[in-house]
N, C-alpha and C positions, 0 to 999 in steps of 0.2 A: 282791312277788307270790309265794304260797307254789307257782303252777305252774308256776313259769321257777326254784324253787331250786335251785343249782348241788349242794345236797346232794341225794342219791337217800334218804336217811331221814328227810327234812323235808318233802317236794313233798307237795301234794296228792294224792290217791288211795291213797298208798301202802298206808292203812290199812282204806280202803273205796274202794272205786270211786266209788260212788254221791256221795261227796263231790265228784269231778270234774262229774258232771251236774248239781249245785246250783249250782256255781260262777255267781257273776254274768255270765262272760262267754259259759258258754254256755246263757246262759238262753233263747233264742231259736231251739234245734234242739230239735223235737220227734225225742224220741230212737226213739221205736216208728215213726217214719216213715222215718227213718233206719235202723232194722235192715230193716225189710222195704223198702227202696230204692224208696222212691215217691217220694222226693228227687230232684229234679235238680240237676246239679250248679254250680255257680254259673259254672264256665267253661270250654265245651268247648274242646280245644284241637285243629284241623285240621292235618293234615299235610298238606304240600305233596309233590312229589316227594318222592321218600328220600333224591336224589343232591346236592338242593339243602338240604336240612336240616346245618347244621354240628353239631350237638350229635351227631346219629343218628352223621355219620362220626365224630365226636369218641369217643363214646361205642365202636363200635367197634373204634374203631385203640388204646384200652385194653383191649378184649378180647381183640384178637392178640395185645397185648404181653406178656398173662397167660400166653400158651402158646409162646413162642419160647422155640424150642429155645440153652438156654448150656453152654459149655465152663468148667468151672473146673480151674484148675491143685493144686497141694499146697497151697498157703497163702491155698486159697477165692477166689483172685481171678479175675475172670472173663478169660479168654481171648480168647474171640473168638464173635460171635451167629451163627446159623445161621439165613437165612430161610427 
């Protein structure tokens, strides 16, 4: 399937867009209903709590760890974390 090629100068689209909306599999989205969002989407998804949600904490506690503060020595290695 030329839209799953692991090459980026082979895939579909690369050379027209428009080649990607003929594609047989998405023959089935009317594309001008889809730009102006008169689409609904095939699955809403509800949030429960926030505190019961594991992804949301999950997905946080790699947001802190993007910003903790680190010690590095002369020879770049880390020291010791800072919370």
């Amino acid at each position: 399937m030329r839209l799953l090629n692991k090459n980026p100068k082979s895939r579909i689209g690369v050379n027209d867009k428009n080649e990607i909306r003929k594609h047989p599999f998405f023959k089935s989205i009317d594309w001008n209903k889809l730009y102006n969002r008169e689409i609904e989407p095939p699955v809403m998804l509800t949030m429960e709590e926030e505190g019961d949600n594991e992804e949301i904490q999950y997905l946080k506690q790699l947001e802190k760890a993007k910003f903790r503060d680190v010690d590095y020595g002369k020879d770049n290695q880390t020291l010791n974390r800072v919370k």
